[in-house]
VOBA-1610 file (N, C-alpha, C; in pm, whole numbers, padded with zeros to 5 digits, always signed):
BEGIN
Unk+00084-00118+00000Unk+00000+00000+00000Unk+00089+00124+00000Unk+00088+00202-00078Unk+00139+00374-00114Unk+00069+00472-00042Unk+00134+00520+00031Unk+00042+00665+00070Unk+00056+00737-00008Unk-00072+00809+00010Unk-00108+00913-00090Unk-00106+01055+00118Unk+00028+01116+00034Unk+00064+01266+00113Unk+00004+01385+00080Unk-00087+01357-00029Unk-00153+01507-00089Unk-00289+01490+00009Unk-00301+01370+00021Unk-00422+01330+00063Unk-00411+01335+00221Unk-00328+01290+00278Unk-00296+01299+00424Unk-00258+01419+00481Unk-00223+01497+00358Unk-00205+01673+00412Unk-00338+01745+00405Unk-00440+01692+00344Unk-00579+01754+00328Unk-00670+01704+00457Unk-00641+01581+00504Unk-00702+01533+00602Unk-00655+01593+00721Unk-00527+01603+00730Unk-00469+01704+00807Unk-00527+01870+00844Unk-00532+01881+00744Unk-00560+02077+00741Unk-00761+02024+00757Unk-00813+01962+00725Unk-00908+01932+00760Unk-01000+01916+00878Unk-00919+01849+00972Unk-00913+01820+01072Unk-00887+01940+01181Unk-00766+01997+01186Unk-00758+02138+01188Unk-00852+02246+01159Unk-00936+02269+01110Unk-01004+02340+01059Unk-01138+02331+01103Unk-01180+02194+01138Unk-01331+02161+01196Unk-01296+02167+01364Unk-01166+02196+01426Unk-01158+02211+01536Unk-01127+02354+01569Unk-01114+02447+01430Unk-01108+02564+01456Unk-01007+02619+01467Unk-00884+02548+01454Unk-00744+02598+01469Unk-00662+02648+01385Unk-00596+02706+01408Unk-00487+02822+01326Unk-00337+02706+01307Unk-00252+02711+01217Unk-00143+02607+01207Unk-00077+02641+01350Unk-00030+02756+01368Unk+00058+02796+01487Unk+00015+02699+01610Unk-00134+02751+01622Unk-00197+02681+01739Unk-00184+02518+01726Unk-00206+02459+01654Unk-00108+02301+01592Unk+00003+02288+01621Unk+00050+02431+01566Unk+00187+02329+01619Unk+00260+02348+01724Unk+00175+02460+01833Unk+00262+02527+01933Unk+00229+02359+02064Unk+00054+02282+01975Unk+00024+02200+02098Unk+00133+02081+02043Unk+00177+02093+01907Unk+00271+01947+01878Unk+00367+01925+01879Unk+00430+02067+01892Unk+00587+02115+01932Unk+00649+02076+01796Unk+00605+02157+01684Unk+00679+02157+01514Unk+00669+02291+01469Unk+00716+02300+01399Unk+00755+02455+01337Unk+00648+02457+01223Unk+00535+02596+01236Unk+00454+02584+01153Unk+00489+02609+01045Unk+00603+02597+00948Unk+00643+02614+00837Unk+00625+02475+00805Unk+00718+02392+00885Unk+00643+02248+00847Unk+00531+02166+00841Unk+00436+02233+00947Unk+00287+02190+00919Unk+00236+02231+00795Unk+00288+02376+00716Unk+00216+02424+00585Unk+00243+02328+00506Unk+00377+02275+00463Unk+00449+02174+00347Unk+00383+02071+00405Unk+00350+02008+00542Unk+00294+01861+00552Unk+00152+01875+00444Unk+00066+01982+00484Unk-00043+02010+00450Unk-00072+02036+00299Unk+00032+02081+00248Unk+00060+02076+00082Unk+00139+01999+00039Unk+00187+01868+00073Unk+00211+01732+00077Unk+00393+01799-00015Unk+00472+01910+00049Unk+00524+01922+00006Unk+00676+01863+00112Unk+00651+01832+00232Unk+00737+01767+00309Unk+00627+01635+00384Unk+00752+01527+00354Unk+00637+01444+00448Unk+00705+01373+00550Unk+00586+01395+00661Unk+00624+01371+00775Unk+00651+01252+00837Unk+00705+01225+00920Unk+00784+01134+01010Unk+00612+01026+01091Unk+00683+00857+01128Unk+00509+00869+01169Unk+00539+00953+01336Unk+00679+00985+01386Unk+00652+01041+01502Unk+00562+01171+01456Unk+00580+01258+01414Unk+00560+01392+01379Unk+00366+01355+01332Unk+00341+01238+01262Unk+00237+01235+01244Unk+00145+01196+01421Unk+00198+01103+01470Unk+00140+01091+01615Unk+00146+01215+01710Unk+00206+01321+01713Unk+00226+01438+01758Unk+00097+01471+01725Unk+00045+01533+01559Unk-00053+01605+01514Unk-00137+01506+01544Unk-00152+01372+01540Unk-00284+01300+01577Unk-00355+01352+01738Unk-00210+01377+01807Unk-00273+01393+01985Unk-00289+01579+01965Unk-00240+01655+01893Unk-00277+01800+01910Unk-00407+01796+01833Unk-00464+01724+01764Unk-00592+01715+01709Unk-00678+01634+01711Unk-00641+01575+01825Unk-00733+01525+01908Unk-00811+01401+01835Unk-00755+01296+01773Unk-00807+01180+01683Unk-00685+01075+01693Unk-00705+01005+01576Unk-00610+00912+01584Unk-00523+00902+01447Unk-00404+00870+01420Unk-00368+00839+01289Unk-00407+00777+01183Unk-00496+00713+01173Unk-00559+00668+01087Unk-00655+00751+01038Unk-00712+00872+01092Unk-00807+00956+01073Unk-00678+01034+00922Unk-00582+01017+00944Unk-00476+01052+00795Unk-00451+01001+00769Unk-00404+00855+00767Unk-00341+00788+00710Unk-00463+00713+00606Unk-00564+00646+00641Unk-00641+00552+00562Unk-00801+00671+00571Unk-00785+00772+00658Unk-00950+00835+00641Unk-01055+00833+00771Unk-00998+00717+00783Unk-01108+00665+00892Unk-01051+00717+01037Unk-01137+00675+01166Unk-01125+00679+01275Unk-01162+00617+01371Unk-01121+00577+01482Unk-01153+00480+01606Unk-01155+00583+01732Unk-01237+00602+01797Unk-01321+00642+01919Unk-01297+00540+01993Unk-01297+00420+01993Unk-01410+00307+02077Unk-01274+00306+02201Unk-01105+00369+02169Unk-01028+00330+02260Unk-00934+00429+02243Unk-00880+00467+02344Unk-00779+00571+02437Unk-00664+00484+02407Unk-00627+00377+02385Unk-00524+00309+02411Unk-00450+00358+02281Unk-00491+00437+02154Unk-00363+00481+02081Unk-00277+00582+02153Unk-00319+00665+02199Unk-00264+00792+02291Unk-00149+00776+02379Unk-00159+00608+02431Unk-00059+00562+02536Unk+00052+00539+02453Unk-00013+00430+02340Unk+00089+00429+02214Unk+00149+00508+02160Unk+00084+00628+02154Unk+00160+00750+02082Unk+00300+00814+02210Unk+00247+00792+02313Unk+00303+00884+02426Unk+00478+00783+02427Unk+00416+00626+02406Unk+00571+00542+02421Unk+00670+00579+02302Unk+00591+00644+02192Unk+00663+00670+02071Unk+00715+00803+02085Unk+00676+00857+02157Unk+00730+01012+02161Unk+00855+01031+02200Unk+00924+00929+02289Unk+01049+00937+02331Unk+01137+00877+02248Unk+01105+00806+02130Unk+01198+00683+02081Unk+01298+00775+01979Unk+01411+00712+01960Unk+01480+00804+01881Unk+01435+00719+01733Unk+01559+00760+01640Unk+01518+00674+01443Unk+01477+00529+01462Unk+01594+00504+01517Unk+01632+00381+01541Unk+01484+00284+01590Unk+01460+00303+01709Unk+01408+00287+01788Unk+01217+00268+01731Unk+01214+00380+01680Unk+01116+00412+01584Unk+01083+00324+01485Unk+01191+00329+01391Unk+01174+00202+01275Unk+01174+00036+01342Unk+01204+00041+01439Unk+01186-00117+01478Unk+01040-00101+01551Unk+00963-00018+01597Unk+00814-00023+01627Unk+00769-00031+01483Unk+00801+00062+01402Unk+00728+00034+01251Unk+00708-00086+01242Unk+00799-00143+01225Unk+00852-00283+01152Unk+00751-00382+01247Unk+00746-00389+01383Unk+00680-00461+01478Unk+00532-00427+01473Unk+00483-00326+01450Unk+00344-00272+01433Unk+00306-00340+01259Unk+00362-00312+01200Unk+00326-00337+01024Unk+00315-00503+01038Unk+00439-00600+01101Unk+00417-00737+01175Unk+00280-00796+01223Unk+00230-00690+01278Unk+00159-00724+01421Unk+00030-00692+01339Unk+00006-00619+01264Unk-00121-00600+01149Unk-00164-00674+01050Unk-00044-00753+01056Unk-00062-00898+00976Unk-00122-00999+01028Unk-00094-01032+01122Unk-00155-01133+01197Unk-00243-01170+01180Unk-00307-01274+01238Unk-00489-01342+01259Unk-00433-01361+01434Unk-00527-01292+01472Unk-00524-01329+01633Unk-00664-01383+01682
//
């Protein structure tokens, strides 16, 4: 599967926008430089999935609400997920990728 970034920057500024917020105010709650929220949003830089879990918790949803469209309510438990990812450095990061993309495969 290919992401589509034109599309995840629209869902982005979207999202933003039905909550009423200004980029600054984004990014002062996600701690990014709103120059980079404009290029995420015009799919002209693309973002990190840390940087995307940042804007998922300053806008109050989940990553998938950009990444595939959709959204899950039914559980709090991405937020914890996002919070263990917030500290991880590259490294660290790409081996959750790798273990999460794993773990989506499954039949449990």
């Amino acid at each position: 599967m290919e992401l589509d970034y034109s599309e995840i920057g629209r869902r982005i500024a979207r999202r933003r926008k039905t909550l009423g917020l200004r980029q600054v105010q984004v990014c002062e709650r996600a701690g990014i430089n709103d120059k980079y929220l404009s290029a995420i949003e015009r799919a002209v830089s693309i973002p990190s999935l840390e940087v995307l879990m940042k804007l998922a918790i300053a806008l109050e949803t989940t990553p998938d609400e950009f990444l595939v469209g959709s959204i899950r309510r039914d559980s709090e438990d991405w937020r914890g997920a996002a919070e263990l990812l917030r500290g991880m450095d590259a490294r660290q990061l790409a081996l959750a990728r790798s273990l999460l993309t794993w773990l989506r495969e499954q039949t449990l």
